[in-house]
Jmol script that loads the backbone (N, CA, C; Angstrom):
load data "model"
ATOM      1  N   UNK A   1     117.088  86.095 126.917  1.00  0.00           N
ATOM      2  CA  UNK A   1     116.085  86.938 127.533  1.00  0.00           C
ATOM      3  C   UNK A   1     116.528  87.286 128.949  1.00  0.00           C
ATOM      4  N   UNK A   2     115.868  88.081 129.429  1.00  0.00           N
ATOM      5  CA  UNK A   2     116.003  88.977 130.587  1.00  0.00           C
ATOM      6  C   UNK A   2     114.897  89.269 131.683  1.00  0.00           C
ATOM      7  N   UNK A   3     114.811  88.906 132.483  1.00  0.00           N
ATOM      8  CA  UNK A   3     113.527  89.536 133.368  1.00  0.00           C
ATOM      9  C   UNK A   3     113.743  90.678 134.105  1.00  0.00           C
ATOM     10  N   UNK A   4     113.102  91.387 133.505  1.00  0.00           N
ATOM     11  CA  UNK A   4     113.161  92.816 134.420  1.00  0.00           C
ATOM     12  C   UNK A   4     111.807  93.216 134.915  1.00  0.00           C
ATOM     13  N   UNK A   5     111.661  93.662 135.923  1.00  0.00           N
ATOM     14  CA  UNK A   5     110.435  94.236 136.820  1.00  0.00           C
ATOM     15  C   UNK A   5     110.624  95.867 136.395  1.00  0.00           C
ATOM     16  N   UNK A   6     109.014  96.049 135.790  1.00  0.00           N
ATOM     17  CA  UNK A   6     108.727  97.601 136.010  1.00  0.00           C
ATOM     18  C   UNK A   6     107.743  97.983 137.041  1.00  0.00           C
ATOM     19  N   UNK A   7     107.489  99.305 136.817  1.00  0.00           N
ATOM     20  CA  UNK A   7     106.339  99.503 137.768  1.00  0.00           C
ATOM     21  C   UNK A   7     105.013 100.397 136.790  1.00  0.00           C
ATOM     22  N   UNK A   8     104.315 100.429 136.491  1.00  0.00           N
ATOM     23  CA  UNK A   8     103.080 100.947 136.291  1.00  0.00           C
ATOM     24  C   UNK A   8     101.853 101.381 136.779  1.00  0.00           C
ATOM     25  N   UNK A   9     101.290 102.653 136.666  1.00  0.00           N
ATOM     26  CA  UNK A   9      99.884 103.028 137.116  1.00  0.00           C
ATOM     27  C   UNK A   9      99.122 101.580 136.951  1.00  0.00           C
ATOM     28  N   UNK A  10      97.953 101.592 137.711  1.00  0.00           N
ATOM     29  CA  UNK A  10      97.170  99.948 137.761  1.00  0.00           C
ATOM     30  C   UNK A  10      96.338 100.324 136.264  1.00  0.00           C
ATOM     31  N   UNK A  11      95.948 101.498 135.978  1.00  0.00           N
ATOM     32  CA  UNK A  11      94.839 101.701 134.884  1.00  0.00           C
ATOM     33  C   UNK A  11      95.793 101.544 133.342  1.00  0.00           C
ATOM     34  N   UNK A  12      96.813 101.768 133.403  1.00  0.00           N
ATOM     35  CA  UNK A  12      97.742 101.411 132.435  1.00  0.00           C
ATOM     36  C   UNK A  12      97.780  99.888 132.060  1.00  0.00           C
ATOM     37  N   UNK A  13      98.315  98.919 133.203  1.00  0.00           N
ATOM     38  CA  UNK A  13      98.276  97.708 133.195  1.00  0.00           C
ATOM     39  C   UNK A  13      96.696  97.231 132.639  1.00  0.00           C
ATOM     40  N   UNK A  14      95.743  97.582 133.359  1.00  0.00           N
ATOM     41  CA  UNK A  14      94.394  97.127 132.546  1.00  0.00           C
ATOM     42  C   UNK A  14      94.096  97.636 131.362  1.00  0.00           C
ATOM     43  N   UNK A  15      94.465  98.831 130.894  1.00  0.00           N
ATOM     44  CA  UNK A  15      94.237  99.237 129.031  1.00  0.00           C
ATOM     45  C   UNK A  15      95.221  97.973 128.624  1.00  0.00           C
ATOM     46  N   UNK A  16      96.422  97.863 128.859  1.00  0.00           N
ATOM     47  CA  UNK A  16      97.353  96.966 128.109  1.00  0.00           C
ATOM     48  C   UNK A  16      96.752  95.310 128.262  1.00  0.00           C
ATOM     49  N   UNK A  17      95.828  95.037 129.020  1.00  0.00           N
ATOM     50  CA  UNK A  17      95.774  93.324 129.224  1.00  0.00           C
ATOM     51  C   UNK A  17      94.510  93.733 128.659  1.00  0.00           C
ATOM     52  N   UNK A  18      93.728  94.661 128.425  1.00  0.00           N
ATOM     53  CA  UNK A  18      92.375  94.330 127.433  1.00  0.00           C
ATOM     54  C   UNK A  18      93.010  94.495 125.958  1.00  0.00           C
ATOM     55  N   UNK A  19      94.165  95.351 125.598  1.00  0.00           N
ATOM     56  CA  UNK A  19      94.466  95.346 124.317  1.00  0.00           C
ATOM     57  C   UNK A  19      95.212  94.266 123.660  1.00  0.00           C
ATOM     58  N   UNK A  20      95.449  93.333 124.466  1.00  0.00           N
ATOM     59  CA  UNK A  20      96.879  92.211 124.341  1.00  0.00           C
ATOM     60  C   UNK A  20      96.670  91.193 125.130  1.00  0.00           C
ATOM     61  N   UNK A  21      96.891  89.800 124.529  1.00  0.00           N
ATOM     62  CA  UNK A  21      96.696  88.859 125.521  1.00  0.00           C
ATOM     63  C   UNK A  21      98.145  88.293 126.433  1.00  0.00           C
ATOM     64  N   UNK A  22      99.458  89.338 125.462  1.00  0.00           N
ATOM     65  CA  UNK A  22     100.706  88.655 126.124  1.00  0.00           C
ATOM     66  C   UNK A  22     101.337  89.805 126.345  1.00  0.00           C
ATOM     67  N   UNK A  23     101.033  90.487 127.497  1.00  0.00           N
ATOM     68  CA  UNK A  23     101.993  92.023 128.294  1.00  0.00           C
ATOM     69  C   UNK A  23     103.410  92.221 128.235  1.00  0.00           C
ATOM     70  N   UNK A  24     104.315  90.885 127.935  1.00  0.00           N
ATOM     71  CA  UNK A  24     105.894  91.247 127.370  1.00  0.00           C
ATOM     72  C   UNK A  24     105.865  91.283 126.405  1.00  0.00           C
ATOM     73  N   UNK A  25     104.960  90.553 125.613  1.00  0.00           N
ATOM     74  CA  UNK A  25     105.293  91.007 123.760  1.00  0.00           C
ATOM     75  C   UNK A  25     104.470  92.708 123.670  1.00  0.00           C
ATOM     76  N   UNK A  26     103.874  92.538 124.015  1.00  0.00           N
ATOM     77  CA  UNK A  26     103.151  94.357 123.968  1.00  0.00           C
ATOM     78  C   UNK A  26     104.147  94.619 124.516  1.00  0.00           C
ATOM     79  N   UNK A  27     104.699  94.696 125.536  1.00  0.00           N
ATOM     80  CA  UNK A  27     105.884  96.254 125.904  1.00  0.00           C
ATOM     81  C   UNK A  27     106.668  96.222 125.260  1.00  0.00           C
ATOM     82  N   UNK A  28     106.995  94.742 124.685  1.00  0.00           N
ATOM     83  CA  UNK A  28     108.351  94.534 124.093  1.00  0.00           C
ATOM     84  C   UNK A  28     108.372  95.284 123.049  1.00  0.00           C
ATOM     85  N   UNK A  29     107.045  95.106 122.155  1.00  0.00           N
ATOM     86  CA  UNK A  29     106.550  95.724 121.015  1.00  0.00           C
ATOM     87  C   UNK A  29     106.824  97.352 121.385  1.00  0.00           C
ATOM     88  N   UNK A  30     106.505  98.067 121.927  1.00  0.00           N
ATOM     89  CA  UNK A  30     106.106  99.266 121.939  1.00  0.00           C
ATOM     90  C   UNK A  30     107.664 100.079 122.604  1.00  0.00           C
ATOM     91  N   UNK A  31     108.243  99.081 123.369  1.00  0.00           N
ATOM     92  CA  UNK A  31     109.756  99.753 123.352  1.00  0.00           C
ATOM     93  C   UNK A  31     110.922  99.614 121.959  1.00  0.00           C
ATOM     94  N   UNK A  32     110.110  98.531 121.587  1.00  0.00           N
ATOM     95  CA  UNK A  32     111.425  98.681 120.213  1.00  0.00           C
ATOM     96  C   UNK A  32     110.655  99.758 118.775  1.00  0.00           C
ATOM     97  N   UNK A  33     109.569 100.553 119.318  1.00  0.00           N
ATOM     98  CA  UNK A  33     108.809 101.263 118.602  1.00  0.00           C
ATOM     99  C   UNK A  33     109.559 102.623 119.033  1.00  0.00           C
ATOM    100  N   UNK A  34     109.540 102.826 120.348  1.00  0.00           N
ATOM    101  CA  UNK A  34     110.110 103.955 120.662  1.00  0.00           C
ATOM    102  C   UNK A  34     111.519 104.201 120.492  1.00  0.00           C
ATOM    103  N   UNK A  35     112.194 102.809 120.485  1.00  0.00           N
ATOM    104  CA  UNK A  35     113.903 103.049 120.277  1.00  0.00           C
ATOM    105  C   UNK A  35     114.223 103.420 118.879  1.00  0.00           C
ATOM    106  N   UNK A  36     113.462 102.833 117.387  1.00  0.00           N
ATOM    107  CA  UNK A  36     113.497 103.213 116.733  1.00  0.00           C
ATOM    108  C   UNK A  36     113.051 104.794 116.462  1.00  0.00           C
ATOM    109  N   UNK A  37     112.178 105.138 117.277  1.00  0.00           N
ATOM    110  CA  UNK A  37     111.621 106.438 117.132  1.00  0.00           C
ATOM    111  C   UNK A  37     112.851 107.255 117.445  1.00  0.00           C
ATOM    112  N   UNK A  38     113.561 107.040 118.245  1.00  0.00           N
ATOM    113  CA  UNK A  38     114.007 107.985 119.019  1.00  0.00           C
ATOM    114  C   UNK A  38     115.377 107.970 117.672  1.00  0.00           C
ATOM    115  N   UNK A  39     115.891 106.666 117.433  1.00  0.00           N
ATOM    116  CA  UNK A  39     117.196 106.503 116.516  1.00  0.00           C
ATOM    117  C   UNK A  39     116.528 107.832 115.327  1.00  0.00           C
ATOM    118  N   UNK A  40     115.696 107.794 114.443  1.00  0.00           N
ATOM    119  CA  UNK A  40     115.002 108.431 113.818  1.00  0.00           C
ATOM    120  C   UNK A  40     114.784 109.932 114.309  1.00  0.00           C
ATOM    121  N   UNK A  41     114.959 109.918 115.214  1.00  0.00           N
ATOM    122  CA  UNK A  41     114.485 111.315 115.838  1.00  0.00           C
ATOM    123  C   UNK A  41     116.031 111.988 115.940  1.00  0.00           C
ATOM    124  N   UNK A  42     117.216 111.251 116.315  1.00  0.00           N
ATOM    125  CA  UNK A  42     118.603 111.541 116.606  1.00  0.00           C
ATOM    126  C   UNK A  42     118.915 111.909 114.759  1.00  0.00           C
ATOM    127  N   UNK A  43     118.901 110.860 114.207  1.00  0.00           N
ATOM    128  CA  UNK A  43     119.368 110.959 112.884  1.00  0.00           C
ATOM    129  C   UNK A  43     118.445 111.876 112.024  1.00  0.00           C
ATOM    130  N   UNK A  44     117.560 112.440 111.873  1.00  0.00           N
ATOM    131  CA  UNK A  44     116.902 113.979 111.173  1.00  0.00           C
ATOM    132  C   UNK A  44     117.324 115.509 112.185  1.00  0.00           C
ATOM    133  N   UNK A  45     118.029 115.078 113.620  1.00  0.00           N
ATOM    134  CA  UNK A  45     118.644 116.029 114.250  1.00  0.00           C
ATOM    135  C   UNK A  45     119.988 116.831 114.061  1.00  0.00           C
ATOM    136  N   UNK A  46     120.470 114.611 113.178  1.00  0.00           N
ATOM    137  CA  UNK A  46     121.928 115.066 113.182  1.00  0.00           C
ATOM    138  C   UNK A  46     122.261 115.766 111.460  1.00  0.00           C
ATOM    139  N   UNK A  47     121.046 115.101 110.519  1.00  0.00           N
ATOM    140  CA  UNK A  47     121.389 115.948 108.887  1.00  0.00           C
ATOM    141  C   UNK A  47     120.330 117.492 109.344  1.00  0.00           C
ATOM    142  N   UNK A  48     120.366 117.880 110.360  1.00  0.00           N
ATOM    143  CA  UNK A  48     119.448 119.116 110.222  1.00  0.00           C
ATOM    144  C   UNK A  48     120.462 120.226 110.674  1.00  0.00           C
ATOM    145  N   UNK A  49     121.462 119.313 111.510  1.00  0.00           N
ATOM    146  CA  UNK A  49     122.638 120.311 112.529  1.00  0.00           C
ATOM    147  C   UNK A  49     123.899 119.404 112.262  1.00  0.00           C
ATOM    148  N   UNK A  50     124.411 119.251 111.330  1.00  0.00           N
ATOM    149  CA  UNK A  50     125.676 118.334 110.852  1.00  0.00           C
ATOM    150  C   UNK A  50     126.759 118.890 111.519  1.00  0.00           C
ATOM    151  N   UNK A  51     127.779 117.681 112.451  1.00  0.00           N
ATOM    152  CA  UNK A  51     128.580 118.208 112.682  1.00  0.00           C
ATOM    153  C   UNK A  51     129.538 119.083 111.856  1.00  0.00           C
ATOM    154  N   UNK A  52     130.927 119.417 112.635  1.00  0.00           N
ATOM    155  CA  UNK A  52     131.928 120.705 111.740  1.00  0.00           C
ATOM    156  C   UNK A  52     132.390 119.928 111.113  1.00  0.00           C
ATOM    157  N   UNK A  53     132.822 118.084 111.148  1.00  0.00           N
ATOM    158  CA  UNK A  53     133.898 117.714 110.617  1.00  0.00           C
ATOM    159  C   UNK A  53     132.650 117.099 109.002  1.00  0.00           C
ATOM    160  N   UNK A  54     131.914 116.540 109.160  1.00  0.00           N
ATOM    161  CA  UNK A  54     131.031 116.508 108.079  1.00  0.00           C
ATOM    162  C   UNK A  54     130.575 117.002 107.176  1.00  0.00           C
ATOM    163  N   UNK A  55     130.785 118.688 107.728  1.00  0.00           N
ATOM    164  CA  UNK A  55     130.556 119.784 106.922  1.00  0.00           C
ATOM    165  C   UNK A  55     131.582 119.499 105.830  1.00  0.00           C
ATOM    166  N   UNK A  56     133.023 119.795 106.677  1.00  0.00           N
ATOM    167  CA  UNK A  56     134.240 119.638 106.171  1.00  0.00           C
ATOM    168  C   UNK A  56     134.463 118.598 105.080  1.00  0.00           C
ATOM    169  N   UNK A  57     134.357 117.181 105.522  1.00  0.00           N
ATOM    170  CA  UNK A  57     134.266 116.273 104.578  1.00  0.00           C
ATOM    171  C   UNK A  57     133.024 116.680 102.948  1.00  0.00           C
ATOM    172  N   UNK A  58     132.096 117.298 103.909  1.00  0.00           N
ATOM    173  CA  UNK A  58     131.138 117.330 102.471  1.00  0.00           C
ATOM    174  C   UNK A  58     131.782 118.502 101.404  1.00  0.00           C
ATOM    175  N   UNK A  59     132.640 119.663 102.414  1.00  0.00           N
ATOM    176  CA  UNK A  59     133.037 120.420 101.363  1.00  0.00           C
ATOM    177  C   UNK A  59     134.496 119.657 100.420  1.00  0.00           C
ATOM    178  N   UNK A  60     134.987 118.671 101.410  1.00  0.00           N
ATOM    179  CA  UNK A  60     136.422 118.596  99.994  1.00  0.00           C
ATOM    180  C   UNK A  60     136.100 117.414  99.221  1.00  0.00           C
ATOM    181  N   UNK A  61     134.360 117.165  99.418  1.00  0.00           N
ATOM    182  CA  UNK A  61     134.004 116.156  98.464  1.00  0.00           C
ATOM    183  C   UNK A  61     134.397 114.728  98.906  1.00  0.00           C
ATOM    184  N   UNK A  62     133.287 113.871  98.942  1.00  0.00           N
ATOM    185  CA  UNK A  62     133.531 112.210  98.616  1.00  0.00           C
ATOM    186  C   UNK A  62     134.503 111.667  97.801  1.00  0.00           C
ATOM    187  N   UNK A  63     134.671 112.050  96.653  1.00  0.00           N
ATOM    188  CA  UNK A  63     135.798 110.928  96.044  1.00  0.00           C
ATOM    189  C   UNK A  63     137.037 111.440  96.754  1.00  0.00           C
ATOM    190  N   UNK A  64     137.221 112.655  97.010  1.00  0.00           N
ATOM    191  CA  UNK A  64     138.773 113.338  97.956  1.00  0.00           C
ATOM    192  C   UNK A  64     138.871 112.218  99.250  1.00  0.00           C
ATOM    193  N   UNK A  65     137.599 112.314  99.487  1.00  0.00           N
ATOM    194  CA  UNK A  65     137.628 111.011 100.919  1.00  0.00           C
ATOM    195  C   UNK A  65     138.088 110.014 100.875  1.00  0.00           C
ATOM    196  N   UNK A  66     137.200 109.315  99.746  1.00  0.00           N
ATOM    197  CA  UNK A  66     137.406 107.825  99.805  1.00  0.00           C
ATOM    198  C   UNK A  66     138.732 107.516  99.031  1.00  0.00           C
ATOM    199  N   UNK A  67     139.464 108.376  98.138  1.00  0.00           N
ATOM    200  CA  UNK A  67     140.785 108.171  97.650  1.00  0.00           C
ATOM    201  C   UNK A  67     141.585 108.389  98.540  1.00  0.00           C
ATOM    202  N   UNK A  68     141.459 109.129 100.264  1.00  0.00           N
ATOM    203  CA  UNK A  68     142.728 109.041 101.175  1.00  0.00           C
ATOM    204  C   UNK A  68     142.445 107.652 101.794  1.00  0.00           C
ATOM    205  N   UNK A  69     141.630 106.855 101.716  1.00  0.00           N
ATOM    206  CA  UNK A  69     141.753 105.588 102.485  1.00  0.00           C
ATOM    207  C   UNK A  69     142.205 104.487 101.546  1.00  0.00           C
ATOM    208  N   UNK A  70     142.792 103.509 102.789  1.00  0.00           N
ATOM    209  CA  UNK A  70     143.706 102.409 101.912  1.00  0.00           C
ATOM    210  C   UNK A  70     143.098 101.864 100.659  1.00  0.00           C
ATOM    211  N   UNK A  71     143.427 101.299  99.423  1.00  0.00           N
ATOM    212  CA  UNK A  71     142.862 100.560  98.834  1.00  0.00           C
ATOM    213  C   UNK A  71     141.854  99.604  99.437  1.00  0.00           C
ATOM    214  N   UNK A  72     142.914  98.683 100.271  1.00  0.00           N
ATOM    215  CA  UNK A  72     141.609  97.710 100.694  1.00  0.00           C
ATOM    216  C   UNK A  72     140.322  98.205 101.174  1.00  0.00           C
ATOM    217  N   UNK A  73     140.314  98.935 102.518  1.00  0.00           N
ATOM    218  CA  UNK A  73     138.900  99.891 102.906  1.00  0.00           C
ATOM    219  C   UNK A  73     137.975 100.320 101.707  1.00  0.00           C
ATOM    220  N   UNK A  74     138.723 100.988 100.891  1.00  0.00           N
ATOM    221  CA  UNK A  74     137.714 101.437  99.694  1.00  0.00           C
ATOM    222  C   UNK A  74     136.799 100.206  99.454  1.00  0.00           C
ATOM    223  N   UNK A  75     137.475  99.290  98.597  1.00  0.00           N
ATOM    224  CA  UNK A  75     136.716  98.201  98.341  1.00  0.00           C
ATOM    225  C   UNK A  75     135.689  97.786  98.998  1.00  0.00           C
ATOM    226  N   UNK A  76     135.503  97.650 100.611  1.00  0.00           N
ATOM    227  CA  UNK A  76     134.699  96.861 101.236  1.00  0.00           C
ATOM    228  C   UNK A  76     133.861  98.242 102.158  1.00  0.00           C
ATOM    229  N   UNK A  77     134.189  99.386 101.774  1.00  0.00           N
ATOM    230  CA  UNK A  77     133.432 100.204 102.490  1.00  0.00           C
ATOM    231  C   UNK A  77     132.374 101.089 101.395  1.00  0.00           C
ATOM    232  N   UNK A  78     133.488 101.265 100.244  1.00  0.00           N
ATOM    233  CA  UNK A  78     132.118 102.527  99.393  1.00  0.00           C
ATOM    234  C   UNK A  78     132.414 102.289  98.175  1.00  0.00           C
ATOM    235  N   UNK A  79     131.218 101.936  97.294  1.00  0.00           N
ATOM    236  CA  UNK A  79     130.774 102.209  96.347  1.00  0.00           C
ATOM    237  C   UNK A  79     130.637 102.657  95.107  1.00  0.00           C
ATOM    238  N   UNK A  80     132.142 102.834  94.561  1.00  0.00           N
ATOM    239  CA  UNK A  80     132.117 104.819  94.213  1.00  0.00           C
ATOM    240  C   UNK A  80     130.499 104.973  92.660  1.00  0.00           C
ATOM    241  N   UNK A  81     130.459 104.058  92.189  1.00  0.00           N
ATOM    242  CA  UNK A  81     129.669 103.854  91.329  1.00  0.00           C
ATOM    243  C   UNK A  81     127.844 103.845  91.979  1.00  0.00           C
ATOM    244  N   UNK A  82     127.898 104.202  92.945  1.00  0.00           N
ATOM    245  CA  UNK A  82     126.785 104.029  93.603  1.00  0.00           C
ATOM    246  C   UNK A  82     126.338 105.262  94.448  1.00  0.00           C
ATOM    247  N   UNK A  83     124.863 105.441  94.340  1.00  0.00           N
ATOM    248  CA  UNK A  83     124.595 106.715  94.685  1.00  0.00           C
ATOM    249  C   UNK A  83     124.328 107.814  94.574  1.00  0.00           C
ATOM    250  N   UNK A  84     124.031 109.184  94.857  1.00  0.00           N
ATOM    251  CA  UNK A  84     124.013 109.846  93.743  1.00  0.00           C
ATOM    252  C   UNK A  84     124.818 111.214  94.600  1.00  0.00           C
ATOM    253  N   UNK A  85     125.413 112.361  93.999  1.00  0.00           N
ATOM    254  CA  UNK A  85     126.243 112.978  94.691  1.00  0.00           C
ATOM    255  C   UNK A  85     125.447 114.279  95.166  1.00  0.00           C
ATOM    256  N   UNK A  86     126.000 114.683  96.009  1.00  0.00           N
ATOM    257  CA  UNK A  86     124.853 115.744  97.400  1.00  0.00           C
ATOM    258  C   UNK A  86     125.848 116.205  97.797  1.00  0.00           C
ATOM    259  N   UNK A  87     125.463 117.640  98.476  1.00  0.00           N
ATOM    260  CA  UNK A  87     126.481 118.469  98.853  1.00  0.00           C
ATOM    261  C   UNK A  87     125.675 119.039  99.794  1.00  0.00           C
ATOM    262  N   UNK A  88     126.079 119.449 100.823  1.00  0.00           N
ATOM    263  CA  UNK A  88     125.856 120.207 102.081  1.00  0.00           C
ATOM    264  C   UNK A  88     125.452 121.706 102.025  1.00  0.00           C
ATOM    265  N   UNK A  89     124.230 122.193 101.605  1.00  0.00           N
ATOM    266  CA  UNK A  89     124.174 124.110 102.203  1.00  0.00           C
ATOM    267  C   UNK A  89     123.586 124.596 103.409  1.00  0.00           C
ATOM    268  N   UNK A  90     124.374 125.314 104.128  1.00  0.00           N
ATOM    269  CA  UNK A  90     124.199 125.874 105.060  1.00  0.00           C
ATOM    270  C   UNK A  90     122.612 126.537 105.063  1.00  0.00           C
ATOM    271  N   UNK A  91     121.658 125.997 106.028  1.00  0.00           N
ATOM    272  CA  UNK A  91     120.342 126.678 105.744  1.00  0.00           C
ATOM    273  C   UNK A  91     119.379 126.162 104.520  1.00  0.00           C
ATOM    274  N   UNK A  92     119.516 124.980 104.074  1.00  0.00           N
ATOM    275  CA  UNK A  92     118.781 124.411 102.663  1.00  0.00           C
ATOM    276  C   UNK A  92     119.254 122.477 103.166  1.00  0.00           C
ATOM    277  N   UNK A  93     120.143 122.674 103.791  1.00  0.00           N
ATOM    278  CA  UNK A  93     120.598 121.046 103.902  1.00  0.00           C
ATOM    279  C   UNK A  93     121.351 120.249 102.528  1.00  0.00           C
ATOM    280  N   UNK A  94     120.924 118.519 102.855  1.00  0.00           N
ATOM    281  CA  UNK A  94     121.855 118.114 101.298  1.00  0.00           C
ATOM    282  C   UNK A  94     120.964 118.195 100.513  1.00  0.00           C
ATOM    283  N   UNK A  95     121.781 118.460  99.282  1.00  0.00           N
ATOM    284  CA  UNK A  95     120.916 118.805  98.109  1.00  0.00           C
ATOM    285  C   UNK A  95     121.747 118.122  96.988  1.00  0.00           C
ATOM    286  N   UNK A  96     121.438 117.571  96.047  1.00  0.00           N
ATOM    287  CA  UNK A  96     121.654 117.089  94.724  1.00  0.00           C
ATOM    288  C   UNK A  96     122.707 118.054  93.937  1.00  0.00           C
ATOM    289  N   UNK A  97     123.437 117.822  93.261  1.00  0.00           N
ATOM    290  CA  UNK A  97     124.069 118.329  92.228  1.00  0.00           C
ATOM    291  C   UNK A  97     122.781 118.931  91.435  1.00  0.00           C
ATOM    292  N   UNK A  98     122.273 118.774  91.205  1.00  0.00           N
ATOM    293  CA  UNK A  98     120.671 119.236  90.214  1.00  0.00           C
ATOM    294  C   UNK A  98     120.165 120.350  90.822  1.00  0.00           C
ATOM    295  N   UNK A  99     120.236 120.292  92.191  1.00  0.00           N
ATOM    296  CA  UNK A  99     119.454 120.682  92.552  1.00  0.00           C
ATOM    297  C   UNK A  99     120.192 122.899  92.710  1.00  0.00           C
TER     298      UNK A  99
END
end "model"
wireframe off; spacefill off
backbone 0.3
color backbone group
């Protein structure tokens, strides 16, 4: 653990000590609410605006991928039996083989 000093409006501090009887587990609580928010907020930013090289990878296909890496990597990184296969459209996002 860590002690860090913030600063707060006084009317803030009193909503938070009538809602909570322990003010580091409440902030603690409510910052690892927002960090996830925000991870969540980055990652529907990043399948909404995929980088160029992702594009790329999605167009020469997953198994093209995972067959240029070493044997060993394969093994302990992907799956190939797992999953289901999706492809990238410009303006529609990933979408299913089905789809």
């Amino acid at each position: 653990m860590q002690r860090v000093t913030i600063t707060l409006p006084e009317a803030v501090v009193l909503e938070v000590d009538r809602e909570a009887r322990n003010r580091s587990r409440f902030v603690l609580e409510a910052i690892r609410r927002e960090l996830r928010h925000r991870r969540q907020q980055a990652l529907r930013r990043s399948l909404e605006n995929p980088h160029e090289e992702a594009c790329a990878l999605a167009d020469a296909g997953f198994d093209e991928w995972a067959s240029s890496l070493p044997d060993e990597s394969v093994a302990e990184i992907v799956h190939l039996e797992g999953g289901e296969p999706v492809r990238w459209n410009p303006g529609s996002g990933w979408q299913t083989n089905e789809s």
